[in-house]
C-alpha positions as CSV (number, residue, x, y, z in Angstrom):
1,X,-229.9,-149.1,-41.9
2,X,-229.9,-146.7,-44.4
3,X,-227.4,-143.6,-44.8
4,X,-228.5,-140.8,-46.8
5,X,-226.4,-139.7,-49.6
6,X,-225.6,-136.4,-48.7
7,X,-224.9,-137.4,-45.0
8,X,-222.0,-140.0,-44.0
9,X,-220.8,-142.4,-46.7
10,X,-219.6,-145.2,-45.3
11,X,-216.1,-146.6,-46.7
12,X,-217.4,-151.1,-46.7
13,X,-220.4,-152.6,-47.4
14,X,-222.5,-149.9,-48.9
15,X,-225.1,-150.8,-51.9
16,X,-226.7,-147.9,-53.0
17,X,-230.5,-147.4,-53.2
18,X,-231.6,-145.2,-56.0
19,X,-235.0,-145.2,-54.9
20,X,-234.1,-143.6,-51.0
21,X,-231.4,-141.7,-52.3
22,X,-229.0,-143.7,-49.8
23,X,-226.7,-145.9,-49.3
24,X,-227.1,-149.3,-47.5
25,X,-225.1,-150.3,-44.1
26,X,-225.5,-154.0,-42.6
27,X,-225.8,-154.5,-38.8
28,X,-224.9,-158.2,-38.7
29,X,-226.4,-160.3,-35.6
30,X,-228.7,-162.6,-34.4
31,X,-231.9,-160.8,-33.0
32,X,-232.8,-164.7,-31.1
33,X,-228.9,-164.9,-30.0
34,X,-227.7,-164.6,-26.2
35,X,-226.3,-161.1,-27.6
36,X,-228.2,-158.0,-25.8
37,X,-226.4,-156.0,-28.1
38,X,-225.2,-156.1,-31.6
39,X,-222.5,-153.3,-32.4
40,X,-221.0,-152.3,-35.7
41,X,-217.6,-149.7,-36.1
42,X,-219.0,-146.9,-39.5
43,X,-215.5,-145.3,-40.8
44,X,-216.8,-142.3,-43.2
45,X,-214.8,-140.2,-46.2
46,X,-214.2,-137.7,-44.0
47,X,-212.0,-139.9,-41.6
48,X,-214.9,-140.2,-39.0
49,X,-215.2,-143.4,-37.0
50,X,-218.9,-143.8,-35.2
51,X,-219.9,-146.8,-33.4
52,X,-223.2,-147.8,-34.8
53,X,-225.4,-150.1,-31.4
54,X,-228.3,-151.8,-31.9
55,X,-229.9,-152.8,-28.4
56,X,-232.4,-155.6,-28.9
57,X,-233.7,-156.0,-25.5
58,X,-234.0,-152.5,-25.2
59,X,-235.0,-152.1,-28.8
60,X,-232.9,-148.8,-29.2
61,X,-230.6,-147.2,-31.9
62,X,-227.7,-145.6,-30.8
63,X,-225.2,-143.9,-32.4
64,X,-221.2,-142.5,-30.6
65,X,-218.6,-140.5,-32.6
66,X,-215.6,-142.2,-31.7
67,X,-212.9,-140.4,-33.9
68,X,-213.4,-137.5,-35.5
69,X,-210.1,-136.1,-37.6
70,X,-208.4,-133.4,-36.2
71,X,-208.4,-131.4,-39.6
72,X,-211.7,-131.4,-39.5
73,X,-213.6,-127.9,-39.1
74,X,-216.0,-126.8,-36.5
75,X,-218.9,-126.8,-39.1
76,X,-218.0,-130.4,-40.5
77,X,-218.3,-132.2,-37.4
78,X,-221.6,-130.2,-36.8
79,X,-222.8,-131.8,-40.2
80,X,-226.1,-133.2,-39.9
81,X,-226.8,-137.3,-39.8
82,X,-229.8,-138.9,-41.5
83,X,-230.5,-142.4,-40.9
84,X,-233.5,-144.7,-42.1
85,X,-233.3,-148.1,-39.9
86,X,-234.6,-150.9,-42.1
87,X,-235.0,-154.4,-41.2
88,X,-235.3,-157.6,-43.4
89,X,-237.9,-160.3,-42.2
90,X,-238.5,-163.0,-44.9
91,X,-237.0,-161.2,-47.6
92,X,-238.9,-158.0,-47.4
93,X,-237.1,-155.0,-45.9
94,X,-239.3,-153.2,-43.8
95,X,-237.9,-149.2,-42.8
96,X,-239.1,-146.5,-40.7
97,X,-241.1,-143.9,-42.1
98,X,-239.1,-140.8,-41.6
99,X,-235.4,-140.4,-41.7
100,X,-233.9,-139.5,-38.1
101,X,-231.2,-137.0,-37.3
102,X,-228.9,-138.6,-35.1
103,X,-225.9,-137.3,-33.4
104,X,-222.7,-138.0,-31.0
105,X,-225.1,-140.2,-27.8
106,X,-228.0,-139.9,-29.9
107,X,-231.1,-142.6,-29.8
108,X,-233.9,-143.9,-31.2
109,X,-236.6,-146.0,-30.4
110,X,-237.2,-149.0,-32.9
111,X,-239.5,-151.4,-33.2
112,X,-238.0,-154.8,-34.1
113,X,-239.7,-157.3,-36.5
114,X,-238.4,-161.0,-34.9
């Protein structure tokens, strides 16, 4: 998955993308494991905490705010979200064409390559 710049920053495991602009964040799993659902915690700059779930039976994206700081303004946690969800099969990464707006119990649709 792929943040964009200007949207959350993640505070681990980021590689930055010159070319989209974004920075990279890893869902680890096994898309062929037992595991319906591989979940990964995003903790942002801005002291936010979302809960990034990637259902593979379901093949959905979902994304849950599950701390926002309290000395955050109204207009901060309004701030718009734009992901790119990228997968790697056999060493090329394949994304979606468009980056998506997610928010707090927002989905997606995704079409896994396994």
């Amino acid at each position: 998955m792929y943040i964009q710049s200007d949207s959350l920053i993640p505070m681990y495991d980021i590689k930055y993308s010159p070319s989209l602009d974004a920075f990279k964040f890893v869902l680890w799993g096994e898309g062929k494991s037992i595991q319906r659902k591989i979940s990964v915690s995003l903790f942002t700059r801005n002291s936010q905490e979302w809960l990034i779930e990637l259902d593979i039976i379901r093949q959905r994206l979902t994304t849950r705010c599950v701390r926002m700081h309290t000395s955050i303004d109204e207009n901060q946690q309004q701030q718009i979200l734009k992901w790119k969800f990228c997968q790697n099969l056999h060493g090329q990464e394949r994304c979606t064409n468009n980056w998506e707006t997610l928010d707090h119990g927002a989905s997606i649709q995704v079409k896994l390559l396994m």
